[in-house]
Structure formats: C-alpha cells, structure tokens
C-alpha positions in Angstrom: 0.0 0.0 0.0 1.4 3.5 -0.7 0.6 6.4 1.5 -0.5 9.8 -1.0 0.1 13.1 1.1 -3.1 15.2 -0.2 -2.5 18.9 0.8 -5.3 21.1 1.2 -5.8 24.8 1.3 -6.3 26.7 4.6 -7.8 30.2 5.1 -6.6 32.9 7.9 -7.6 35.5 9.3 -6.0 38.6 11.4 -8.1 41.0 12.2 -6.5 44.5 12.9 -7.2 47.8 14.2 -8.1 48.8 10.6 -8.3 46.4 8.4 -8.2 42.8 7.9 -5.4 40.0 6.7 -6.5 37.4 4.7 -3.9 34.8 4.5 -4.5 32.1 1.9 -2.3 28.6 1.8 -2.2 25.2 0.2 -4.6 23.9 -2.6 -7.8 26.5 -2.9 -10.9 25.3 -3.8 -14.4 23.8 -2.6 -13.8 22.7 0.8 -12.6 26.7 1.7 -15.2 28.7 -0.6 -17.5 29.3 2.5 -14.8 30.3 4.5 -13.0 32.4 2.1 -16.8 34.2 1.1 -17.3 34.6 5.0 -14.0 36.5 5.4 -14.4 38.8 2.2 -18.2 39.3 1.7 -19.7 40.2 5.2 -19.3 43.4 6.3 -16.8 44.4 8.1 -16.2 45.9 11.4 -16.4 49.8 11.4 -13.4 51.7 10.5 -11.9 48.5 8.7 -9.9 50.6 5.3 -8.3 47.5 3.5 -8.5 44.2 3.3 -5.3 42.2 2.8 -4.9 39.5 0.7 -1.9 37.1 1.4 -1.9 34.4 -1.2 2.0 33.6 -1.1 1.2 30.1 0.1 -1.0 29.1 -3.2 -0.3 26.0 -3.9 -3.5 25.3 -6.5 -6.7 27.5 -6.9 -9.5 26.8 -8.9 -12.0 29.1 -10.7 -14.6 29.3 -8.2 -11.8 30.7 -5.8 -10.5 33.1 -8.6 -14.6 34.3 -8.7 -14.8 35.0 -4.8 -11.6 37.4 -5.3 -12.7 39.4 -7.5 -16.2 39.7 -6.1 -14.3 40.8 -3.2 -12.5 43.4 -4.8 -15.8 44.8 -6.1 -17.2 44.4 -2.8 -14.3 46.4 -1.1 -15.0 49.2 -3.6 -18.7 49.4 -3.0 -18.2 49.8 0.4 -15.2 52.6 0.6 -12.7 49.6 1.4 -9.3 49.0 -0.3 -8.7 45.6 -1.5 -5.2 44.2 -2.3 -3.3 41.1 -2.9 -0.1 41.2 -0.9 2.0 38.4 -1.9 0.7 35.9 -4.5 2.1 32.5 -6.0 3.5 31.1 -8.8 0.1 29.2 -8.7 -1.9 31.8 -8.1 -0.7 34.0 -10.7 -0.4 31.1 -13.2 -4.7 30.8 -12.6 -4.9 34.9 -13.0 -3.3 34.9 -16.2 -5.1 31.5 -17.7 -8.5 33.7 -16.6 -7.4 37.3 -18.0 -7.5 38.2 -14.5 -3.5 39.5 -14.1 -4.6 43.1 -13.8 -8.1 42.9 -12.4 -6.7 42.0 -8.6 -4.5 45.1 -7.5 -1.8 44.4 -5.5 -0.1 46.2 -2.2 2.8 46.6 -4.5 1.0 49.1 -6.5 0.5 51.6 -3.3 3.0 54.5 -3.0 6.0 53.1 -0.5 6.2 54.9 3.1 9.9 56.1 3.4 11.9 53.8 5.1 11.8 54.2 8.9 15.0 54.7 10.1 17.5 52.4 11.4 17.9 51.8 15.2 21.4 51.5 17.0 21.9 48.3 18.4 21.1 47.6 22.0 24.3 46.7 24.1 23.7 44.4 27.4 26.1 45.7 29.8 28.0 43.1 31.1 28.6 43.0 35.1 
C-alpha cells in the first residue's frame, strides 16, 4: 500500500485595528469557498480601510476561488474599502493569467512606499 500526502488549502484570518489580513495557503478550492466568502463578503467591522490579501502560500486554486476574489474586490470598492493582494504564488498568478484576471486583482505593491523608517542602534547588554 502506498501512502498519497493530499495537501489542502487553509484560510486565515488577522483581524486589525483597521483592516483585515486574509492569508491564503495550500490547494484552494471547494472545501474553503465558505470560509473564504465569510472572510471577504460580510461586512466588516467599522473603521476596517483595507482588506489584505496574502496568497503567497497558493499551492493550486480553482475558478470558483479566482470568482470570490474578484467579487471581493468589487465588494471592497462598493463599500469605501481598499482591496489588495499582498504576496501571491506562482500558482496563483499562473490561474490569474489562464482567466485574463492579471490586472483585475490590484496588489499592495502598486500603493505608493512609506519612506523607510529609520535604522535603530543596536542595543548593548552591559556586562557585570
């Protein structure tokens, strides 16, 4: 008998002062559509400006997936809310590009950059 590892997807969720992390991992598809819909589609708690999108992790993602994206990034929109991918996958941009969807999913990238905060000394332990 041979043992088959099957690795399936997994949907997080950090919710923070202002906005919300979605981090998606593994193989995407029916089993986390509910979850994943939950996350993007129900309102969200007042003063929530973006919803995050961490989708580094992608291992496989079908269509249905792809759909509840983008319906969140129109959701986001309709509501005032910013919606961005973070980090995406190989997989993940394979599946965005198979479905014309490469530039319909904006990504944090795009935002302007912050200036880079500065750099702190090193803290020395004194030594008795």
């Amino acid at each position: 008998m041979t043992a088959m590892a099957v690795e399936t997807g997994h949907v997080g969720c950090a919710r923070l002062d202002d906005g919300v992390l979605v981090q998606l991992t593994g193989e995407l598809g029916g089993e986390q559509l509910a979850e994943l819909r939950m996350l993007l589609l129900t309102p969200l708690a007042p003063g929530c400006r973006d919803v995050v999108v961490d989708a580094g992790g992608v291992t496989a993602v079908d269509a249905a997936t792809l759909a509840v994206l983008v319906a969140a990034r129109q959701w986001a929109e309709d509501h005032d809310v910013r919606f961005r991918l973070s980090r995406t996958s190989a997989a993940l941009e394979l599946a965005l590009r198979e479905h014309g969807l490469s530039e319909g999913l904006p990504r944090l990238a795009e935002l302007p950059r912050a200036p880079r905060a500065p750099r702190l000394p090193r803290q020395r332990r004194l030594v008795d």
